[in-house]
Backbone as a chain_set.jsonl record, in Angstrom:
{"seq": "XXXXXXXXXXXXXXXXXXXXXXXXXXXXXXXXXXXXXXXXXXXXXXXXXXXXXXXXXXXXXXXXXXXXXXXXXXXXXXXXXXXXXXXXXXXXXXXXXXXXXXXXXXXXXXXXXXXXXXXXXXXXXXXXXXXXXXXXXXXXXXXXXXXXXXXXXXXXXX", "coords": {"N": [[0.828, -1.191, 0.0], [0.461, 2.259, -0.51], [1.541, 5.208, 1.063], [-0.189, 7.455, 2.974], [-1.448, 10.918, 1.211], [-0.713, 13.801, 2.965], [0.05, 16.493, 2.849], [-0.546, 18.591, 0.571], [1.264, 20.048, -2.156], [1.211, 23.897, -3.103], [1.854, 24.783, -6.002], [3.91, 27.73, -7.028], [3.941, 30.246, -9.129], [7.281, 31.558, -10.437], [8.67, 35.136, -10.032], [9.699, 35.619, -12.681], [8.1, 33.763, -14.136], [5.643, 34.416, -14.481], [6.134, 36.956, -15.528], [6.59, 35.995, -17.973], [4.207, 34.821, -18.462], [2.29, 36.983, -18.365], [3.282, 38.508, -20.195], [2.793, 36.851, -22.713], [-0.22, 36.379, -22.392], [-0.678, 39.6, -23.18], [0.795, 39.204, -25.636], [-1.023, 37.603, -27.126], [-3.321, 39.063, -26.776], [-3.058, 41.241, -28.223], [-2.613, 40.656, -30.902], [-5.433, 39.662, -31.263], [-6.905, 42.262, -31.131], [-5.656, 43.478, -33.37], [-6.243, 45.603, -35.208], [-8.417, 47.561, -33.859], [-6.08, 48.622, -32.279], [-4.391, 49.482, -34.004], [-5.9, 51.455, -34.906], [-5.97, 53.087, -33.04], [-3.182, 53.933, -32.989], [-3.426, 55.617, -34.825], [-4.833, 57.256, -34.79], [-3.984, 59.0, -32.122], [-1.36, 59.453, -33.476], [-2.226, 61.073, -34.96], [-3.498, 63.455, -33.476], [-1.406, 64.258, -32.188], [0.478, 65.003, -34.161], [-1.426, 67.33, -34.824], [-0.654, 68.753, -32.236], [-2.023, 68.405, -30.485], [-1.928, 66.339, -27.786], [0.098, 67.799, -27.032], [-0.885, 69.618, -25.689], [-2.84, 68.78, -24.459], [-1.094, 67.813, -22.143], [0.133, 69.7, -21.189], [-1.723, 71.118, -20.07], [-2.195, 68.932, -18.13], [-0.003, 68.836, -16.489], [-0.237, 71.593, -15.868], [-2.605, 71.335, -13.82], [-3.349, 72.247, -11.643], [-3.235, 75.351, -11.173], [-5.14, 75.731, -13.351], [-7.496, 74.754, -12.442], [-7.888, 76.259, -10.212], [-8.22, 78.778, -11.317], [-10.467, 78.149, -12.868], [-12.348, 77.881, -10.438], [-12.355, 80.437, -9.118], [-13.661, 81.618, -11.998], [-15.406, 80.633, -11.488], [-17.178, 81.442, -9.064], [-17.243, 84.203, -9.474], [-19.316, 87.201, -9.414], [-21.581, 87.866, -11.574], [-21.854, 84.937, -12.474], [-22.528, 82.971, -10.517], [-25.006, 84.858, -9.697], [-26.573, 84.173, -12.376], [-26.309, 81.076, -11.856], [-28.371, 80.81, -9.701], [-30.338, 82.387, -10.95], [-31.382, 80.364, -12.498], [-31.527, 78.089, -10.716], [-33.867, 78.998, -9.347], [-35.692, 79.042, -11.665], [-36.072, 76.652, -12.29], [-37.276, 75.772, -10.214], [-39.328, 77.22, -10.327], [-40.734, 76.312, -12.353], [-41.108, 73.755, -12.145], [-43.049, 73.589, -9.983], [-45.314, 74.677, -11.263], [-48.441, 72.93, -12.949], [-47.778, 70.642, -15.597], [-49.743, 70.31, -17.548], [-51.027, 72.887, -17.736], [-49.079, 74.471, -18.309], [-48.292, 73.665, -21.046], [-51.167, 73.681, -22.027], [-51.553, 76.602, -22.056], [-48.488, 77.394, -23.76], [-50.114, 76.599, -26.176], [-51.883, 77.98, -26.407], [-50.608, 80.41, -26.76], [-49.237, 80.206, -29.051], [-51.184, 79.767, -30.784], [-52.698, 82.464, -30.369], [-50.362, 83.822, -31.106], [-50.465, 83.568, -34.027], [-52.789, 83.747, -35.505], [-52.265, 86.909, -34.633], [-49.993, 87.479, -36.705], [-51.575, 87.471, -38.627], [-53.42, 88.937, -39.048], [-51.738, 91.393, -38.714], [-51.091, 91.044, -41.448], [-52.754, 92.88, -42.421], [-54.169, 96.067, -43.186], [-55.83, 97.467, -41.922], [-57.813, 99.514, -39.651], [-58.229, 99.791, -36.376], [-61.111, 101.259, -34.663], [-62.231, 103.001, -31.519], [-64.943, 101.966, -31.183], [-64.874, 99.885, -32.289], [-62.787, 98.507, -30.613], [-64.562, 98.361, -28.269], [-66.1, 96.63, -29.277], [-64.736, 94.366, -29.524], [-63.993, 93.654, -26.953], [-66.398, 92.809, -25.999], [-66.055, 90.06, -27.704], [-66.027, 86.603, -27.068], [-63.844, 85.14, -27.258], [-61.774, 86.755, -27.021], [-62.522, 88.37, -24.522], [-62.266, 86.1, -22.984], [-59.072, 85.875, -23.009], [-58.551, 88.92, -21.699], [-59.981, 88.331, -19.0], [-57.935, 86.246, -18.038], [-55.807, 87.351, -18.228], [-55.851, 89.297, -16.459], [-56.695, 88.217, -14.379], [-54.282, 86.956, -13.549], [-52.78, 89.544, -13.417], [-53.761, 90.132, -10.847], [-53.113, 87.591, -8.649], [-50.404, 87.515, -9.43], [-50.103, 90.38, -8.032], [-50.835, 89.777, -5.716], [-48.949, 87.812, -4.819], [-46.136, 89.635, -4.714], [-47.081, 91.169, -2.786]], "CA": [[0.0, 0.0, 0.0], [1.264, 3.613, -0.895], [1.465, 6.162, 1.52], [-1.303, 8.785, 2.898], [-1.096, 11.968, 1.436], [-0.9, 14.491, 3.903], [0.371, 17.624, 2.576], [-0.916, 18.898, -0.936], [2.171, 21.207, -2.306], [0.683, 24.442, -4.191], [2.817, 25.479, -7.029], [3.335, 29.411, -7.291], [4.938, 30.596, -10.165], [8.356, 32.467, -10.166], [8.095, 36.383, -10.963], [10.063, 35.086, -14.074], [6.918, 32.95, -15.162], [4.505, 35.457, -14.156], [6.257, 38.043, -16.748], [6.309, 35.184, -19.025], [2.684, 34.775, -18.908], [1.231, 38.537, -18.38], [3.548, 38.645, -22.019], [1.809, 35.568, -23.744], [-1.534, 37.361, -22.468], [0.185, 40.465, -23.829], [0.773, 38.925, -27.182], [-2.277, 37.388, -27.739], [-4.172, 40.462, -26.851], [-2.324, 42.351, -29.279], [-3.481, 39.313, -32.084], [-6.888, 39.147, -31.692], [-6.987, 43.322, -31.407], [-4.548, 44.816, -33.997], [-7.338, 46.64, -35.919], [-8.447, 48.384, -33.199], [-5.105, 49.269, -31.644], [-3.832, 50.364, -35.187], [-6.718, 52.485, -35.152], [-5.692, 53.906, -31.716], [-2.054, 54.089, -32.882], [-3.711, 56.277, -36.033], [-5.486, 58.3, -33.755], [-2.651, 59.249, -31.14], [-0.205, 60.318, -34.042], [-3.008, 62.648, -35.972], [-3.394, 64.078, -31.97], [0.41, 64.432, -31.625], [0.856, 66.2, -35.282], [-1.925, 68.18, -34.165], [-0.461, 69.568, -31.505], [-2.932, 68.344, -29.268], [-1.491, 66.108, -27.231], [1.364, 68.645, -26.445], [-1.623, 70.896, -24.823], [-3.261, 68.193, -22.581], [-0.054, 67.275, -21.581], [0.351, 70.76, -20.315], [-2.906, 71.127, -19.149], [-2.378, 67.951, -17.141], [0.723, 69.308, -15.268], [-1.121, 72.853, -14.834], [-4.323, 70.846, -13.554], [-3.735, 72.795, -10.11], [-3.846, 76.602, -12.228], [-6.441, 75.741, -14.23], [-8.547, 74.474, -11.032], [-7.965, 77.791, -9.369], [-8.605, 79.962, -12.59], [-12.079, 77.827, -12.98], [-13.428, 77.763, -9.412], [-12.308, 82.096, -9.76], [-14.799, 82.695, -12.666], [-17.204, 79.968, -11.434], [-17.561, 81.697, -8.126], [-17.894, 85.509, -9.543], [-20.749, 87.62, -9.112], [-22.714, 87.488, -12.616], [-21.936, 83.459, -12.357], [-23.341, 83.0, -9.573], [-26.261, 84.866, -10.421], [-26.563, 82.884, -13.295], [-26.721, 79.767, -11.465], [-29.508, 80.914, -9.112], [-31.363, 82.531, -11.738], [-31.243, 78.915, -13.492], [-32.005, 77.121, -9.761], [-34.977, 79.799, -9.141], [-36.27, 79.221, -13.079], [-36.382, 75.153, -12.717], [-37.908, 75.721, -9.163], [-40.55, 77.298, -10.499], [-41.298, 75.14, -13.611], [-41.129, 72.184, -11.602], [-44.291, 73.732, -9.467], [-46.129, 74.8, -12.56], [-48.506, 71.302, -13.694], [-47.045, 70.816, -17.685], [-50.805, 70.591, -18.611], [-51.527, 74.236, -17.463], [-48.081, 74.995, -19.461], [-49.079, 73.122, -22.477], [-52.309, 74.877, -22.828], [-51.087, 78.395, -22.356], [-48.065, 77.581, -24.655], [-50.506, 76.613, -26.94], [-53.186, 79.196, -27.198], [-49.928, 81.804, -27.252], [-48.588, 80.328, -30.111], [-51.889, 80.535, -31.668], [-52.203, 84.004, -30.662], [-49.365, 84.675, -32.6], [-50.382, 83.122, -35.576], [-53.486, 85.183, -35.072], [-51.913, 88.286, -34.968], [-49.337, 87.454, -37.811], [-52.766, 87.371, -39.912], [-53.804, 90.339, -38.66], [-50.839, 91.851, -39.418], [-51.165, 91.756, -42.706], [-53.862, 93.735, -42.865], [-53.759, 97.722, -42.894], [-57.266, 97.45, -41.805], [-57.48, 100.151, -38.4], [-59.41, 99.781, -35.077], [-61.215, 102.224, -33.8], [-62.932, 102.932, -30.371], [-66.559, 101.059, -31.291], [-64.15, 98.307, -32.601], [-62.555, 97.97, -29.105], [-65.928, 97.978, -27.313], [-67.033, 95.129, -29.799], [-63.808, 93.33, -29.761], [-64.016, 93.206, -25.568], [-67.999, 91.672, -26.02], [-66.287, 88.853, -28.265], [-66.086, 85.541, -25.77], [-61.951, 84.61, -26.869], [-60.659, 88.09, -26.557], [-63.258, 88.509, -23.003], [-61.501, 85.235, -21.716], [-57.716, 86.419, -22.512], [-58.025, 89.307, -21.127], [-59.976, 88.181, -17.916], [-57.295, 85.665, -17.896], [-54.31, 88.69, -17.659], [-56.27, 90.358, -15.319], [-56.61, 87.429, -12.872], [-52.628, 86.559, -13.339], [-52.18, 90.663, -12.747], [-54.109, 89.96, -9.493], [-52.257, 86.763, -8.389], [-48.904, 88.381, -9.135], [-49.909, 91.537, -6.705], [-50.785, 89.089, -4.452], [-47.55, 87.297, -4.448], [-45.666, 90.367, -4.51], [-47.455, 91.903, -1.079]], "C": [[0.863, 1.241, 0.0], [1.075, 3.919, 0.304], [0.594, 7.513, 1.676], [-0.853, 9.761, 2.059], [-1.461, 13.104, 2.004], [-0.748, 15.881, 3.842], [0.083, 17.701, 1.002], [0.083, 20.409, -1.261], [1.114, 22.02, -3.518], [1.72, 25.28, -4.912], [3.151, 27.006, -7.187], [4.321, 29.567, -8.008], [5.565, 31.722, -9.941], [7.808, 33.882, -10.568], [9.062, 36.573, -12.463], [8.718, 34.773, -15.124], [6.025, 33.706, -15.167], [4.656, 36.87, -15.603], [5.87, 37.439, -17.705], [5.13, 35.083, -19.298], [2.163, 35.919, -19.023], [2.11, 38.744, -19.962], [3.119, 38.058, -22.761], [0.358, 36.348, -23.895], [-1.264, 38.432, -23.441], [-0.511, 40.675, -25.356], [-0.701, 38.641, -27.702], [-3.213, 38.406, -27.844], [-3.606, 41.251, -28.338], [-2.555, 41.705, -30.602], [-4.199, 39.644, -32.161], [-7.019, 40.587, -31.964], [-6.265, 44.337, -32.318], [-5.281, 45.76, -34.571], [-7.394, 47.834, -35.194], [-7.185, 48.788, -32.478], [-4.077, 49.7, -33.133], [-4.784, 51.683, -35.472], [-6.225, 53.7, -34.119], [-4.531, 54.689, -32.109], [-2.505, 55.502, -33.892], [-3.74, 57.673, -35.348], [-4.655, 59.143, -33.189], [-1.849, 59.789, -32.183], [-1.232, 61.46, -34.842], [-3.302, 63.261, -34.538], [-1.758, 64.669, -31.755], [0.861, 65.853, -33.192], [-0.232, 67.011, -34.746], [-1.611, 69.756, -33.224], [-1.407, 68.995, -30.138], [-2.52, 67.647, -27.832], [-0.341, 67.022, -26.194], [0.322, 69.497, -24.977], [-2.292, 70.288, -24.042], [-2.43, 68.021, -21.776], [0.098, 68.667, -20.299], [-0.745, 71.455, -19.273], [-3.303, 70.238, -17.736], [-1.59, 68.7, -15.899], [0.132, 70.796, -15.075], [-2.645, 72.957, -14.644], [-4.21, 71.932, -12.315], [-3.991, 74.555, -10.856], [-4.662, 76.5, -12.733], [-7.362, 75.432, -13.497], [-9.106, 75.556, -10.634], [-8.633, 78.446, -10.3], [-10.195, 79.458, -12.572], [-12.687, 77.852, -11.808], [-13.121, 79.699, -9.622], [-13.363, 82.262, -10.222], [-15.928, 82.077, -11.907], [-17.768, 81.146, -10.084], [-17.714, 83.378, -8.478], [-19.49, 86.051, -9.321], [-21.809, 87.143, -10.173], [-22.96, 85.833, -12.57], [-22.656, 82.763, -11.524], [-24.925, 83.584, -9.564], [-27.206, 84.381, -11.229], [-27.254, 81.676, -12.616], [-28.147, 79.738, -10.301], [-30.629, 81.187, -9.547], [-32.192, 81.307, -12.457], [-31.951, 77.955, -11.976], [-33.518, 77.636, -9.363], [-36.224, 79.109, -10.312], [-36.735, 77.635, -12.719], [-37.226, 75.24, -11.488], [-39.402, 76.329, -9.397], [-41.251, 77.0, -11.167], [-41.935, 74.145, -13.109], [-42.566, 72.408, -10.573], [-45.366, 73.573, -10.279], [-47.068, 73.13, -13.182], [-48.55, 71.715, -15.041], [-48.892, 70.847, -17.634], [-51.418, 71.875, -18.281], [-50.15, 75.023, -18.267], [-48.065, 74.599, -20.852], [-50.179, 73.592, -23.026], [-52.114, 76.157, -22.922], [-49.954, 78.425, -23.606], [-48.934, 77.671, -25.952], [-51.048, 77.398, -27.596], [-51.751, 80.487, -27.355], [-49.545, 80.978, -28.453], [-49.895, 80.518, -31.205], [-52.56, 82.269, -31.859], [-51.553, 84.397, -31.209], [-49.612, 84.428, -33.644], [-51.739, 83.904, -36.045], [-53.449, 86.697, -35.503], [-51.49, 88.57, -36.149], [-50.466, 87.472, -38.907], [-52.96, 88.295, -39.63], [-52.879, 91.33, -39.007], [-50.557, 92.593, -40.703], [-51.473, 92.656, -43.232], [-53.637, 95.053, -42.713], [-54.949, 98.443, -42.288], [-57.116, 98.51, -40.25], [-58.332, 99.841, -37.029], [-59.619, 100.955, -34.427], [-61.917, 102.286, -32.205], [-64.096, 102.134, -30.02], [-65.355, 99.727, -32.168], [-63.653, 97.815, -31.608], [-63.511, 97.295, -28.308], [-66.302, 96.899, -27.886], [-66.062, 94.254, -29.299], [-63.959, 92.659, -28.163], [-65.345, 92.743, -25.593], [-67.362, 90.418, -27.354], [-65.419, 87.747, -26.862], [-64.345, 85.464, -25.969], [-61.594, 86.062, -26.536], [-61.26, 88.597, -24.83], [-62.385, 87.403, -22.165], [-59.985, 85.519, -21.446], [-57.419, 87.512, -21.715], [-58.95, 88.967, -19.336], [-58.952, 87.186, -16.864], [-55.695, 86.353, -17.355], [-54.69, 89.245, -16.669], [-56.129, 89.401, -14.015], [-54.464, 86.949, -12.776], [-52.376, 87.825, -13.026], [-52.593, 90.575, -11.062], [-53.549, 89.082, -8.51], [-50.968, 87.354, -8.198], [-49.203, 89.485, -8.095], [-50.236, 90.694, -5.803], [-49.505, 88.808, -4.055], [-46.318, 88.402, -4.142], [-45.841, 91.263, -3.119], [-46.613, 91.771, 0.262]], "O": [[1.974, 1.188, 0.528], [0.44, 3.084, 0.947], [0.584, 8.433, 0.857], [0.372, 9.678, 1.965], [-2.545, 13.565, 1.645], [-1.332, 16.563, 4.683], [0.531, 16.818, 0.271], [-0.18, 21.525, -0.814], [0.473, 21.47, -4.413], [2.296, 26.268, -4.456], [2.149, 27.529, -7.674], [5.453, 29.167, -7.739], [5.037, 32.726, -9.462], [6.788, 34.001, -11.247], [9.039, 37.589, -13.158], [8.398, 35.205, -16.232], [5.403, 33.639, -16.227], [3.807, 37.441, -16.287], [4.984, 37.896, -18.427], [4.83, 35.251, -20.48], [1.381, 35.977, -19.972], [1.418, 39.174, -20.884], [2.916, 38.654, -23.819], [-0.143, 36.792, -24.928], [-1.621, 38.202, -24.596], [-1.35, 41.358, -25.942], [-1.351, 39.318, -28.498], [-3.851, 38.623, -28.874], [-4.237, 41.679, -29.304], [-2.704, 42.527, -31.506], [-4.312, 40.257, -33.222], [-7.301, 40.703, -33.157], [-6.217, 45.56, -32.186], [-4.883, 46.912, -34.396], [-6.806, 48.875, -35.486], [-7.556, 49.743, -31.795], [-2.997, 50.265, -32.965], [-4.456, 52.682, -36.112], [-6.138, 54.902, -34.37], [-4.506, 55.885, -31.819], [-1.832, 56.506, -33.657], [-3.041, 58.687, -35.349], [-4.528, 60.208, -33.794], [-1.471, 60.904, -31.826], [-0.849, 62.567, -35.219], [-3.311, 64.39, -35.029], [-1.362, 65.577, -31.023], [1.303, 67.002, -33.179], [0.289, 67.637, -33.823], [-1.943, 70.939, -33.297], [-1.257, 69.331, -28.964], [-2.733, 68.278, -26.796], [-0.088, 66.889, -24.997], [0.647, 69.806, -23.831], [-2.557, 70.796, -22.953], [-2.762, 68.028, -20.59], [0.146, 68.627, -19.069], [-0.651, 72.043, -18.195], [-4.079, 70.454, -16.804], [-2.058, 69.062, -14.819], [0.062, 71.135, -13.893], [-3.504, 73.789, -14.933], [-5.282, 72.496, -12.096], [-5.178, 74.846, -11.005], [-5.33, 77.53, -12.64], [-8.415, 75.918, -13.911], [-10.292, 75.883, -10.62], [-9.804, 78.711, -10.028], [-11.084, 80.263, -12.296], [-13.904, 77.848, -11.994], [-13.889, 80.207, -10.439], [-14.237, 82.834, -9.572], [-17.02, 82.593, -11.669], [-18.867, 81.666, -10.281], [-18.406, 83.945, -7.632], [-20.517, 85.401, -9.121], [-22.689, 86.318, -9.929], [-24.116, 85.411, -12.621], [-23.44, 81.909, -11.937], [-25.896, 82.837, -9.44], [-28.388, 84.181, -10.95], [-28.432, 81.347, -12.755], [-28.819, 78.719, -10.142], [-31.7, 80.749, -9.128], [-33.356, 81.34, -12.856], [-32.863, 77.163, -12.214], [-34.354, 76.78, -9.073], [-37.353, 78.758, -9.97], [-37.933, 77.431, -12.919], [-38.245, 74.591, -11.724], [-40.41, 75.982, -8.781], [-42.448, 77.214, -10.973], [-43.027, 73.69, -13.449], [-43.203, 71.375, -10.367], [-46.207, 72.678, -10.194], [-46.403, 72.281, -13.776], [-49.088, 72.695, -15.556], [-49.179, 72.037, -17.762], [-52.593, 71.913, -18.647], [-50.317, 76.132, -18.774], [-47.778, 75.412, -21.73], [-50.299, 73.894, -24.213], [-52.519, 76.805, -23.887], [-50.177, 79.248, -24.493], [-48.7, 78.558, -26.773], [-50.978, 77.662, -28.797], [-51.973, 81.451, -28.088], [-49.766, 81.888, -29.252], [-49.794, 81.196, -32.228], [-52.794, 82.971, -32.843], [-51.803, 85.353, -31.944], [-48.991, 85.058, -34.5], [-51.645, 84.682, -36.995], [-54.13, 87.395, -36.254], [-52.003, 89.453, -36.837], [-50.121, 87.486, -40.089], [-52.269, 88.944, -40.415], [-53.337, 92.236, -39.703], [-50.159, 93.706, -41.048], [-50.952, 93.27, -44.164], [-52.705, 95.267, -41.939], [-55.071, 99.661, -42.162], [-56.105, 98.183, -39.628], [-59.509, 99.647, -37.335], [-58.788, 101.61, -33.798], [-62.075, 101.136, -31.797], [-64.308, 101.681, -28.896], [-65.758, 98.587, -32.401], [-63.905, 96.623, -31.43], [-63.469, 96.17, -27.808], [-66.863, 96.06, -27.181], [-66.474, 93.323, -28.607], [-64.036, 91.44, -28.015], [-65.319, 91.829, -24.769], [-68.268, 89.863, -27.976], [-64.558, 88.066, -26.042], [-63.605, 85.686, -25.01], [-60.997, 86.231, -25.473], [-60.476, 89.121, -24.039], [-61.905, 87.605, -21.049], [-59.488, 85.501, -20.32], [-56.392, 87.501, -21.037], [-58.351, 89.511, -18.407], [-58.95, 87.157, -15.633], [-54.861, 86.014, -16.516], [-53.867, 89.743, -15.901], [-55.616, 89.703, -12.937], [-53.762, 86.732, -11.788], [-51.546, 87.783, -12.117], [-51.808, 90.916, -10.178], [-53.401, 89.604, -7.405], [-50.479, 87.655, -7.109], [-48.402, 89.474, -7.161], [-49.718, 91.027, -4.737], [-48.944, 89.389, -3.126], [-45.496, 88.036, -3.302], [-44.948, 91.884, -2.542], [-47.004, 92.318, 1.293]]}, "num_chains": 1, "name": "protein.A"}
């Protein structure tokens, strides 16, 4: 009869064999992909004649200047403004329900198309054309419609 075995040796390869293999990997990588890494190589030298490369390069080592210089403008006055005007603007969209902004866009854009007909015309209005025009029902609802948003707004403004 043989002998138990009692100890199971685990092999670990030298950092000889280890180069040897991460280079086989290596190679083969570099086989199955030459296309695309000839493409890369393409790439990288029309970047380099360019010039371009030269200017990330420099951009890389003056990442800490160019940090400073961009938090600078970001943090100026108008910029800042800017960005509140922009946090204010979505804050109050985002109240607004879209189907009460969807119908007002709407009827203004046909108001304008409206007018743009009207336009054309050289036709004049006078005083008894006003008085009629305020007894017709669409022009009675837009403007009771401005009048209640002028009233709302002085509210909100109080």
């Amino acid at each position: 009869m043989a002998a138990p075995i009692t100890r199971i040796a685990k092999r670990e390869p030298t950092s000889e064999e280890q180069k040897q293999q991460k280079l086989a990997e290596l190679e083969t990588l570099l086989t199955e992909q030459d296309e695309a890494i000839n493409k890369i190589l393409q790439l990288t030298g029309e970047l380099n004649d360019a010039g371009i490369l030269d200017a990330v390069n420099a951009m890389v080592k003056a990442r800490d200047n160019i940090t400073g210089i961009a938090v600078q403008q970001a943090s100026r006055k108008p910029v800042t403004n800017l960005l509140n005007h922009l946090l204010n603007a979505a804050g109050a969209l985002a109240a607004i329900d879209p189907a009460a902004t969807a119908k007002l866009s709407q009827s203004v854009r046909r108001g304008l198309d409206e007018a743009d007909r009207e336009r054309q015309s050289d036709k004049k209005i006078g005083v008894f054309g006003m008085v009629k025009a305020v007894r017709d029902p669409d022009i009675n609802r837009s403007i009771r419609f401005g009048v209640s948003f002028l009233k709302g707004m002085g509210k909100g403004l109080r």
